[in-house]
MARZABA-34038 format. One line per 5 residues: number of its first residue (from 0); for each residue x, y, z of N, C-alpha, C. Coordinates in Angstrom, 1 decimal, decimal comma. Layout:
BEGIN
NUM> X:Y:Z:X:Y:Z:X:Y:Z; ... $
// end
This chain:
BEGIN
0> -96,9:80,3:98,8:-96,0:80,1:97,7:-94,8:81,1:97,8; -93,6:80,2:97,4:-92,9:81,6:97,7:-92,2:81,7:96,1; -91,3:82,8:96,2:-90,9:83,5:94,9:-89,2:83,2:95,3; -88,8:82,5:94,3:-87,5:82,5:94,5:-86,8:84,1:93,5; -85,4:84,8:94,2:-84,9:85,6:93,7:-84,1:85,1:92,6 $
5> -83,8:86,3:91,8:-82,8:85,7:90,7:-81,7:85,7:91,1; -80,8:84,8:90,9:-79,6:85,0:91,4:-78,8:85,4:90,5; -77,3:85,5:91,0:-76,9:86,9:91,0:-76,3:86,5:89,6; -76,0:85,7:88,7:-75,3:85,4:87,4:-76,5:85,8:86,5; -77,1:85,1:87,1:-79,1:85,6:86,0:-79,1:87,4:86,4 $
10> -78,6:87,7:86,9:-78,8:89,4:86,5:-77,4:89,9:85,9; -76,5:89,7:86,2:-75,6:90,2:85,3:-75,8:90,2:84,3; -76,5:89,4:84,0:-76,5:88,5:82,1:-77,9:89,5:81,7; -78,6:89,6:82,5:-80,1:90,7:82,3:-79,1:91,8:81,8; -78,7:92,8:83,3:-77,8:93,8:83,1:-77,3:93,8:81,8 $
15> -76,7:92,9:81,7:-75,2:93,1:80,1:-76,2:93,3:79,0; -77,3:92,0:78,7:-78,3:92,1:77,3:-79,2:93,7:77,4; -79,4:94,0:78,3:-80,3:94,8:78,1:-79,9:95,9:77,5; -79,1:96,5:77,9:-78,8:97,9:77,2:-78,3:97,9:75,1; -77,7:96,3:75,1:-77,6:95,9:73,9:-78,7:95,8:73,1 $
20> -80,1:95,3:73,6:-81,4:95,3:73,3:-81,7:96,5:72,6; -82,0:97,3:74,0:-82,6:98,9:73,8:-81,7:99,0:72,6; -80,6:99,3:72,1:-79,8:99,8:70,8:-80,5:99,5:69,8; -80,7:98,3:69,9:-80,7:97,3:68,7:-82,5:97,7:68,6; -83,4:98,3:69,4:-84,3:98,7:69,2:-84,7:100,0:68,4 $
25> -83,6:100,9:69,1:-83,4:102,2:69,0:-83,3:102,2:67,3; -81,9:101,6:67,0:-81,5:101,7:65,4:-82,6:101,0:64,9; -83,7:100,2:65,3:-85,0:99,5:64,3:-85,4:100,3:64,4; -85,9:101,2:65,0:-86,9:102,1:64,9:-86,5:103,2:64,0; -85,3:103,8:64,7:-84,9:104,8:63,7:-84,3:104,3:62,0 $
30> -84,5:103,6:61,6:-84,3:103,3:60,4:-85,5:103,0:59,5; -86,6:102,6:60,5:-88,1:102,3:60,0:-88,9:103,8:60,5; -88,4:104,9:60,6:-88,9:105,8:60,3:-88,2:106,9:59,3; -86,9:106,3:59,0:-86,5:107,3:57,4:-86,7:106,6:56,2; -87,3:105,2:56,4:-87,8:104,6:55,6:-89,0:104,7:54,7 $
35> -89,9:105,3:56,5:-91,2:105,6:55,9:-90,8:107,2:55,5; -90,1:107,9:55,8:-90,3:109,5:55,6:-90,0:109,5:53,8; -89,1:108,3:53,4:-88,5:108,5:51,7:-89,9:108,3:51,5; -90,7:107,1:51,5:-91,8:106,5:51,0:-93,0:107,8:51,1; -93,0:108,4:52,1:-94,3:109,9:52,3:-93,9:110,3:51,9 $
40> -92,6:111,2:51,1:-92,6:112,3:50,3:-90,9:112,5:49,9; -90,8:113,6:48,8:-89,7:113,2:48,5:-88,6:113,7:49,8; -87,1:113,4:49,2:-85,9:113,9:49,7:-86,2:115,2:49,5; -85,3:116,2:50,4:-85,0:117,6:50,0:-83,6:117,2:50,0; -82,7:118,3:48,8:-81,7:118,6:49,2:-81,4:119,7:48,6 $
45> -80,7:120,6:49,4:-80,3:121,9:48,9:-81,4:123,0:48,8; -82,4:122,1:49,6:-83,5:123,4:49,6:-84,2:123,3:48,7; -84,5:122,3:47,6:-85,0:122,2:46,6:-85,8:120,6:46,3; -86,8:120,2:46,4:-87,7:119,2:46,1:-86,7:118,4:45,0; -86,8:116,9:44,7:-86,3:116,5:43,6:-87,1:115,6:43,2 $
50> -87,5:115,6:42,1:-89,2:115,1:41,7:-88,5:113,3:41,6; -89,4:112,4:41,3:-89,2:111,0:41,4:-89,1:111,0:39,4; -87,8:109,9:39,5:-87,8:110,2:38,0:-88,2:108,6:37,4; -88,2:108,7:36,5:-89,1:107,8:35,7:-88,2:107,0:34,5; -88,0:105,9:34,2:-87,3:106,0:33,0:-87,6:106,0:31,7 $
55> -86,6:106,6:30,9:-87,0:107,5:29,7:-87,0:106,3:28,6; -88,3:106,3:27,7:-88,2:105,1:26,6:-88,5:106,1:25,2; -88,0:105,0:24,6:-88,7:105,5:22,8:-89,7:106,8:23,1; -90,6:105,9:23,3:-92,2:106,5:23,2:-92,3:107,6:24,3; -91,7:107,8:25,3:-91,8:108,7:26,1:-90,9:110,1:25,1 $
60> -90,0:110,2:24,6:-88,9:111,0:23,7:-90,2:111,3:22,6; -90,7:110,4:21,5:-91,6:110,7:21,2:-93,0:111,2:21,0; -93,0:111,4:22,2:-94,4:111,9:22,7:-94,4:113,6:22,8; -92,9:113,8:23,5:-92,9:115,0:23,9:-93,0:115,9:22,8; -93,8:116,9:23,2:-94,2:118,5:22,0:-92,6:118,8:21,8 $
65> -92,7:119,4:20,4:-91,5:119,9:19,8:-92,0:121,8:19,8; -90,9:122,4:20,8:-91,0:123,9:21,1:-89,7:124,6:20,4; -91,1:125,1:19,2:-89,7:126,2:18,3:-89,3:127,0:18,9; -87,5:127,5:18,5:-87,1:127,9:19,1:-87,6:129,7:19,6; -87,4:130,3:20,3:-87,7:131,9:20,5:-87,0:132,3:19,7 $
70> -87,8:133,4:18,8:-86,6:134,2:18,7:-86,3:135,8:19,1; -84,9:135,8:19,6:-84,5:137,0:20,5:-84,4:138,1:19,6; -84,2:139,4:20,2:-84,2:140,9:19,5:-83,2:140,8:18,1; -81,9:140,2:19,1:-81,0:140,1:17,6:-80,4:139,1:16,8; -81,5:137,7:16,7:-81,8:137,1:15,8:-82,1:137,5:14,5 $
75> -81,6:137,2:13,4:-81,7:137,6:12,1:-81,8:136,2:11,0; -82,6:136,2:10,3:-82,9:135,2:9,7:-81,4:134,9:8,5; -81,5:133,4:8,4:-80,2:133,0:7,8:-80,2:133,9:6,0; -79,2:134,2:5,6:-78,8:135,2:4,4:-78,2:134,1:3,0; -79,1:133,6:2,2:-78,6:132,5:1,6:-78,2:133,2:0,0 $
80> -77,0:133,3:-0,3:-77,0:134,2:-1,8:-76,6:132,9:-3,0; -77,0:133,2:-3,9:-77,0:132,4:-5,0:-75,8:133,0:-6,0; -75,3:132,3:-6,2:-73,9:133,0:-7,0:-74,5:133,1:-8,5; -74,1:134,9:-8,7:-74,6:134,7:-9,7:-73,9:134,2:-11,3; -74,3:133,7:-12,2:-73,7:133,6:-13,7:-72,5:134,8:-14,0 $
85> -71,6:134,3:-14,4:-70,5:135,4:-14,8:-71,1:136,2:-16,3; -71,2:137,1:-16,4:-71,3:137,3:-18,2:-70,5:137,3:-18,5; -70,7:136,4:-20,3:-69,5:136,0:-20,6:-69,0:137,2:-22,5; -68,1:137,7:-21,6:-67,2:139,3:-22,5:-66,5:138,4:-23,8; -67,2:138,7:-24,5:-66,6:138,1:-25,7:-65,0:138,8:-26,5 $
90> -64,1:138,0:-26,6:-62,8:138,4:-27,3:-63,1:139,4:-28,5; -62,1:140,8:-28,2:-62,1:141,8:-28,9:-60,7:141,2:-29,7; -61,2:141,0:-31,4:-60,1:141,2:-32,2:-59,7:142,4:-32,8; -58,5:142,6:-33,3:-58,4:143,6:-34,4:-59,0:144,0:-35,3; -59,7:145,0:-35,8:-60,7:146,0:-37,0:-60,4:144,9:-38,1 $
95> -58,8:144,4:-38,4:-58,8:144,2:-39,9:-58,6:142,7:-39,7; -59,0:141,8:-38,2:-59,2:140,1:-38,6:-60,1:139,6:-38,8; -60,4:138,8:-39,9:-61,0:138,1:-40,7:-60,9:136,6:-41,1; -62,0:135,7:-41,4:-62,0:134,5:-41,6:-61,5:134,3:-43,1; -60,6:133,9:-43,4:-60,2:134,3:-45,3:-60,7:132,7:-45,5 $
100> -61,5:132,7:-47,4:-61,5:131,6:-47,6:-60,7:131,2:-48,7; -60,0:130,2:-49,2:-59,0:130,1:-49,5:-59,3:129,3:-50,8; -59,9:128,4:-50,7:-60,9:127,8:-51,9:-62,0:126,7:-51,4; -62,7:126,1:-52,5:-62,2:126,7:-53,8:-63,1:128,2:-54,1; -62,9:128,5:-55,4:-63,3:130,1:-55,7:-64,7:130,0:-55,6 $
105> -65,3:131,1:-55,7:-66,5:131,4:-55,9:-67,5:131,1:-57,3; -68,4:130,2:-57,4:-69,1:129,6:-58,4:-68,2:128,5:-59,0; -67,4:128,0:-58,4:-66,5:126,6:-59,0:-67,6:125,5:-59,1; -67,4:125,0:-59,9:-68,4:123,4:-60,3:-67,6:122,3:-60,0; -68,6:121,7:-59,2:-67,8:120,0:-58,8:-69,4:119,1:-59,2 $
110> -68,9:117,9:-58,8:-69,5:117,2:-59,4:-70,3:116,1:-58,3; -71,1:115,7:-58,3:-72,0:115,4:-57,1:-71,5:114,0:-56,3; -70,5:113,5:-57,5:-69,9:112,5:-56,8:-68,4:112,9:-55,9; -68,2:113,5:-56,7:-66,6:114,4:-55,8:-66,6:115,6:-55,4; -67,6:115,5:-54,4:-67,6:117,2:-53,1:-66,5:117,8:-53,2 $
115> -66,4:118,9:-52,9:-65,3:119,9:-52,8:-64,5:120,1:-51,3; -63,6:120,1:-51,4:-62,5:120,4:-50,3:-62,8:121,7:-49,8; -63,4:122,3:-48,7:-63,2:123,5:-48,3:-61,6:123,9:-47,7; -61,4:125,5:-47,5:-59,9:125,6:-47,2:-60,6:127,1:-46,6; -59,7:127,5:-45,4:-59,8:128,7:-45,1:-58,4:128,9:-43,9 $
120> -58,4:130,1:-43,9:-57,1:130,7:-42,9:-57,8:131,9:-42,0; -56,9:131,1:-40,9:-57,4:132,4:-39,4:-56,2:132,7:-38,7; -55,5:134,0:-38,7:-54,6:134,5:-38,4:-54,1:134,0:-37,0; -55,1:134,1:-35,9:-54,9:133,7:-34,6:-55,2:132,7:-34,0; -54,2:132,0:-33,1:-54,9:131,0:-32,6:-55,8:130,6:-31,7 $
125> -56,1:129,9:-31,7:-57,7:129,5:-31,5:-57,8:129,0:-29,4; -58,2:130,0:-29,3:-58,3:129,8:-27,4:-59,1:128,4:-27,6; -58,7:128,2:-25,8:-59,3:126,7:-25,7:-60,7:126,1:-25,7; -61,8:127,3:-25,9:-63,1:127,1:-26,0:-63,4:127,5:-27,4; -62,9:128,3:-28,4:-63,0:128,4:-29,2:-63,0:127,4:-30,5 $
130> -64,0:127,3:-31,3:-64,0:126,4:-32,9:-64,5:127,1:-33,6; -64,5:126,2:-35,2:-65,2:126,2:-36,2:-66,5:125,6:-36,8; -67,4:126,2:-36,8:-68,1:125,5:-37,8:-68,6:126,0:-38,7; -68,8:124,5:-39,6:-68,7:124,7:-40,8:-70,3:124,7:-41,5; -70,8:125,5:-42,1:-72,3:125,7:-43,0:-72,3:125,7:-44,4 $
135> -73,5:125,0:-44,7:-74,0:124,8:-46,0:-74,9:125,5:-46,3; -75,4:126,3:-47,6:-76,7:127,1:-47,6:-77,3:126,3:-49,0; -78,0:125,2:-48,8:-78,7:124,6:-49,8:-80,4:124,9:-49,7; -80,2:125,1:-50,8:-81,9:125,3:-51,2:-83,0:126,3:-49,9; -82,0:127,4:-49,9:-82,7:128,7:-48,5:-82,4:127,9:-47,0 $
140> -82,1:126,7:-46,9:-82,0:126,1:-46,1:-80,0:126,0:-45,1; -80,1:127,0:-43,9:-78,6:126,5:-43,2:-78,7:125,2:-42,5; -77,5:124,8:-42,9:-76,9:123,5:-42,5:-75,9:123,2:-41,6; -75,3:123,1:-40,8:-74,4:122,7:-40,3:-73,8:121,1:-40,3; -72,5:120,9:-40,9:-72,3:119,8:-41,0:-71,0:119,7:-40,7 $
145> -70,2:120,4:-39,8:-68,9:119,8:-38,9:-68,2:121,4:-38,3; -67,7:120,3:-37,3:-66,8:121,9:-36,5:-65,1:121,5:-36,1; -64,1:122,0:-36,1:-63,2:121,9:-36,0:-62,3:123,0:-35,4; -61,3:122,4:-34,1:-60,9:123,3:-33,2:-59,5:123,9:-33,1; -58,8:123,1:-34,3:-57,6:123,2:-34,7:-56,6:123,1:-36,1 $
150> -56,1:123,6:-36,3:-55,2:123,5:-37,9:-55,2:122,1:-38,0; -55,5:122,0:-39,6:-55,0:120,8:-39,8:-54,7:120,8:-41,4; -53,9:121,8:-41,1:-53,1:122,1:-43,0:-52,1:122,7:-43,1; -51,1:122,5:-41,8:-50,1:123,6:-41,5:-50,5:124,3:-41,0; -50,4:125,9:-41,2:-51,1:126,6:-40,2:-52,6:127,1:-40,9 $
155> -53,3:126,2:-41,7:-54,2:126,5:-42,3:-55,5:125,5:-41,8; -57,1:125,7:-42,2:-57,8:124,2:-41,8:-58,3:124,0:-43,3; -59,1:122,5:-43,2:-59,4:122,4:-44,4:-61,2:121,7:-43,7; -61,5:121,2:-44,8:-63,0:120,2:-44,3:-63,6:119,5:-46,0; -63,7:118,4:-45,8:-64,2:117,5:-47,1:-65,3:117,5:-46,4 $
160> -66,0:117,9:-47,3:-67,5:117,7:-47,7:-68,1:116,8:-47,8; -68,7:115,9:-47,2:-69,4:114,8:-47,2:-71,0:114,5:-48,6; -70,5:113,8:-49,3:-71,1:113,6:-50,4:-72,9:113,6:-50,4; -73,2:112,7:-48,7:-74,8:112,7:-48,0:-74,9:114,0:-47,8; -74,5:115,2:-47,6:-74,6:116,3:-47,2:-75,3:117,7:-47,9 $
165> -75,5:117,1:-49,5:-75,9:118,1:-50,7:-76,6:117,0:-51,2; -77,4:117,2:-51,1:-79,2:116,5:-51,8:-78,8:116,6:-53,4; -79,0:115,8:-54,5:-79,0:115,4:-55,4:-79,5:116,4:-56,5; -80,6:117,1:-55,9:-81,7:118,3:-56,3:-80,6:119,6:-56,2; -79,5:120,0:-55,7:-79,5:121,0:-55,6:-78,6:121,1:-56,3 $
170> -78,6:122,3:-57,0:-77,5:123,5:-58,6:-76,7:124,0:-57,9; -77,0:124,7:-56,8:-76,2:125,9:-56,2:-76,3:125,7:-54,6; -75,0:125,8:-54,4:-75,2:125,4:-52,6:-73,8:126,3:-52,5; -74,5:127,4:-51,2:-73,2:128,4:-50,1:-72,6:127,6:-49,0; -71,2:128,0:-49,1:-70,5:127,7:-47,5:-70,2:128,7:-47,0 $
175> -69,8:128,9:-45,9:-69,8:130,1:-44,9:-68,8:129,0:-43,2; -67,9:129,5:-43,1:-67,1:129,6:-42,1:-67,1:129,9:-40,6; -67,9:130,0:-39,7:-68,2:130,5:-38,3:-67,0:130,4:-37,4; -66,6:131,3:-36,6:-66,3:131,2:-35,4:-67,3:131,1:-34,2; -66,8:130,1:-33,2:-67,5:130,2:-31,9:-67,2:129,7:-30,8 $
180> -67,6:130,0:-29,6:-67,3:130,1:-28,6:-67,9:129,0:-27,7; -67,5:128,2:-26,7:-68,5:127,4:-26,3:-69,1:128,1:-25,1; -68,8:129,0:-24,9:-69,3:130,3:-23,6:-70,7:130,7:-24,5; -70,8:130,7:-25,6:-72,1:131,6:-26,3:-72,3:130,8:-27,7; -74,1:130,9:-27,8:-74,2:130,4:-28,6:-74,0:131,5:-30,3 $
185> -73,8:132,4:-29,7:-73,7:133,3:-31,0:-72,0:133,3:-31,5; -72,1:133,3:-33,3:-70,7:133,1:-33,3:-70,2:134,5:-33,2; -69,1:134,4:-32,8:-67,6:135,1:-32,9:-67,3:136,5:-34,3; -67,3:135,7:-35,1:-67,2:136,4:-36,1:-67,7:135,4:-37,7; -68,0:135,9:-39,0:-68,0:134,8:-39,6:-67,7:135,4:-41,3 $
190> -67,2:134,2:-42,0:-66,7:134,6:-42,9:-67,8:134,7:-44,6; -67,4:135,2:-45,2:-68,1:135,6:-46,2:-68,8:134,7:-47,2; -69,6:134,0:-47,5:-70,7:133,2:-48,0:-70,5:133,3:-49,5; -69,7:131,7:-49,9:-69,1:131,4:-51,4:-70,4:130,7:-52,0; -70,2:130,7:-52,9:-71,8:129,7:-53,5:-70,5:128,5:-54,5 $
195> -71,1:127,4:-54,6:-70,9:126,2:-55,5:-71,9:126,3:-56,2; -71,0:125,4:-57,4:-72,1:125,3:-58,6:-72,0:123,1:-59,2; -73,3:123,1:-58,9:-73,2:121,0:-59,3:-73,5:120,7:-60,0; -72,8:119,9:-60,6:-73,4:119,5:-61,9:-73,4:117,8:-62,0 $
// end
């Protein structure tokens, strides 16, 4: 039997493919071994391992422990001040001001259907927190039954008496004049205590 040779176009063509082969081998191989090297372990870069990351959900965020913070040498705890209330300095008047009452007089009789008009005078005017009020002293009993923050008589005030205001029972009933302050419940100053007489 014999063996025919290749002829000479059949090897050129061997010649040319082969070396193209081997490449084409070379780069499969080398690419199916940095394939497997990612797959066996991680990348390095920079000398430093880089762990495989995972992605981050809800439940992973809430899972993780909550680490109070340290605290360092000169850390100082927060300084919270409460502001305190101002005291409140009550208005110094003159030795000789006074609440004057003006009428009616002292032991005047009115009549249980026509209450009396109170009247009084206050030299100075009246700052903007400042009023009057006005008391009744029936039967050992104080009353308060109105307050007012401004003249209303020229430069004088006045106050009508409300007729519900003196119980039917009562002979003798005091008024009395207050200054006050809406900074304090204590009055100001206060004026001198008239008695009525009802008949």
């Amino acid at each position: 039997m014999t063996i025919s040779k290749p002829t000479s176009t059949r090897r050129r063509t061997i010649y040319t493919f082969a070396p193209l082969l081997l490449l084409i081998a070379c780069l499969v191989s080398i690419n199916f071994v940095n394939w497997w090297t990612q797959q066996a372990a991680p990348i390095s870069k920079t000398g430093l391992e880089t762990a495989v990351t995972t992605p981050i959900t809800n439940e992973t965020i809430a899972n993780q422990p909550t680490i109070p913070p340290t605290a360092t040498a000169d850390s100082s705890p927060a300084l919270t001040t409460t502001p305190s209330a101002i005291p409140y300095n009550p208005p110094t008047f003159p030795p000789d001001t006074r609440i004057v009452l003006l009428g009616p007089p002292g032991d005047a009789a009115f009549s249980s259907k026509q209450p009396p008009v109170l009247y009084w005078q206050w030299p100075l005017p009246l700052d903007e927190d400042q009023f009057f009020v006005v008391h009744l002293f029936i039967e050992g009993t104080e009353v308060e039954i109105g307050t007012i923050n401004e003249p209303n008589l020229g430069l004088y005030y006045q106050w009508q008496v409300n007729p519900e205001a003196i119980p039917t029972s009562a002979e003798t009933v005091g008024w009395q004049i207050q200054l006050f302050s809406q900074q304090s419940d204590t009055p100001l100053l206060m004026s001198e205590i008239r008695s009525l007489s009802l008949r």
